[in-house]
C-alpha positions as CSV (number, residue, x, y, z in Angstrom):
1,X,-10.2,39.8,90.2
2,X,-10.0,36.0,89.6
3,X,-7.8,34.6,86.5
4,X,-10.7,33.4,85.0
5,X,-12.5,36.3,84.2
6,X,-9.2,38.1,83.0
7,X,-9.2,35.2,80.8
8,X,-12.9,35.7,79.8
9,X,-12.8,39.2,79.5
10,X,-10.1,39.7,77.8
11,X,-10.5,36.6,75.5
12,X,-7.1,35.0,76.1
13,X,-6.2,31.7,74.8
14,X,-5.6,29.2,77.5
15,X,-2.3,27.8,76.5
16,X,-2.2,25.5,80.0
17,X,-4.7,27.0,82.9
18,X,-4.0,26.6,87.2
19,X,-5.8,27.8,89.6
20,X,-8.7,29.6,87.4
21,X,-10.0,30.6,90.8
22,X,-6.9,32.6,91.7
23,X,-6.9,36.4,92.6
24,X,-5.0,38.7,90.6
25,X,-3.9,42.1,92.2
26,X,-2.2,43.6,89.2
27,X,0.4,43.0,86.8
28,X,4.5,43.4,85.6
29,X,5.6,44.2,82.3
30,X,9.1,43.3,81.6
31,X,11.0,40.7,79.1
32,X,14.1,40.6,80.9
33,X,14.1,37.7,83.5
34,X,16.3,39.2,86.2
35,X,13.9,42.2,86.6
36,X,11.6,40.1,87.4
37,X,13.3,38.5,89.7
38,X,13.6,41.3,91.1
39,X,10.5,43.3,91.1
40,X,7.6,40.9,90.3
41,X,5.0,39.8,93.1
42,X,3.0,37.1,94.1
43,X,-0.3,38.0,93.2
44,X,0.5,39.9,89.6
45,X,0.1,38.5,86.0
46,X,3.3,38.4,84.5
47,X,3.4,39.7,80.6
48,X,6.0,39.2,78.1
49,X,7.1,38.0,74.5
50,X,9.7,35.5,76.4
51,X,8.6,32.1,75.1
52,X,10.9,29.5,76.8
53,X,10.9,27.3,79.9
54,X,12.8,29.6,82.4
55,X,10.3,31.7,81.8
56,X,7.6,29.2,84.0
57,X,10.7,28.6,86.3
58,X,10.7,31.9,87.0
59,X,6.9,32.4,87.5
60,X,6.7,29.9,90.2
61,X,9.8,31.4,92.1
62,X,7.6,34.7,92.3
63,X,4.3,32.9,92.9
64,X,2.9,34.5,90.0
65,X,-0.3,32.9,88.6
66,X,0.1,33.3,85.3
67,X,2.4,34.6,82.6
68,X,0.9,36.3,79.1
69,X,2.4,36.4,76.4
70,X,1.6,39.2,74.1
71,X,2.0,39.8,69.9
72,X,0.2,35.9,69.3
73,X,3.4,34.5,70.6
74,X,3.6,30.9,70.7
75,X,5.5,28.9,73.5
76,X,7.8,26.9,73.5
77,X,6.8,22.9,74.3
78,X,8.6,22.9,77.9
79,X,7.9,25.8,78.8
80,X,4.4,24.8,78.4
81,X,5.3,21.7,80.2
82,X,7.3,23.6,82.8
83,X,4.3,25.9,83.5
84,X,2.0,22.9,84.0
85,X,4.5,20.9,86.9
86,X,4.2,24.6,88.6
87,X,0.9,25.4,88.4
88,X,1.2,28.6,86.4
89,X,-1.0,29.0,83.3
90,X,0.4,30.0,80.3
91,X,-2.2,32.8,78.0
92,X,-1.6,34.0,75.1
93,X,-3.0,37.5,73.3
94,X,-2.6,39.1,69.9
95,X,-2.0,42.7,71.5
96,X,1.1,44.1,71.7
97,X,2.2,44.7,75.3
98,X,1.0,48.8,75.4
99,X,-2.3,47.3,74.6
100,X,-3.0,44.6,76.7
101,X,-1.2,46.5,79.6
102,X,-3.9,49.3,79.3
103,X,-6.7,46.8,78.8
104,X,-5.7,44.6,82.2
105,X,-5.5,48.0,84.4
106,X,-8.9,49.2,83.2
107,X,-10.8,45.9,83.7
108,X,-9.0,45.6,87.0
109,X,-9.1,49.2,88.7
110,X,-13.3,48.5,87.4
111,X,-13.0,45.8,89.9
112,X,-11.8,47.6,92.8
């Protein structure tokens, strides 16, 4: 499914936006950076209540096209900044993560 309808459908604020047209093959859950590191993939949406630049740094290391953060958080300035330089767009929702998780998988596994 392409970011941009995730975005649509799921009426996500557009914080900073990349490649609208990218696909997006599923999703990781997690706040704590190293497990992302570790377990994240190119191709997923990352979501999380993390707010600050490494967060972006960390997105781009994985290739992951965007990062969402749940519970109306607001980022940070650089990590908005950050995000742009790397091409990752930054989305915001007022779901908590149990929430939003459930509402990405149906609107994806739809798609498939």
């Amino acid at each position: 499914m392409k970011l941009s309808e995730i975005v649509r459908e799921l009426n996500l604020k557009v914080e900073s936006i990349a490649n609208q047209d990218a696909t997006i093959i599923s999703a990781y859950a997690s706040d704590l950076l190293s497990d992302v590191m570790g377990n994240a993939k190119a191709g997923q949406i990352w979501i999380t209540m993390q707010t600050h630049k490494n967060v972006a740094a960390i997105a781009s290391l994985k290739d992951i096209q965007a990062v969402v953060i749940i519970n109306n958080g607001t980022p940070e300035k650089d990590m908005v900044m950050h995000a742009k330089n790397e091409n990752v767009a930054v989305l915001i929702t007022d779901l908590p993560c149990y929430e939003f998780c459930a509402a990405l998988h149906k609107l994806i596994n739809c798609e498939i």
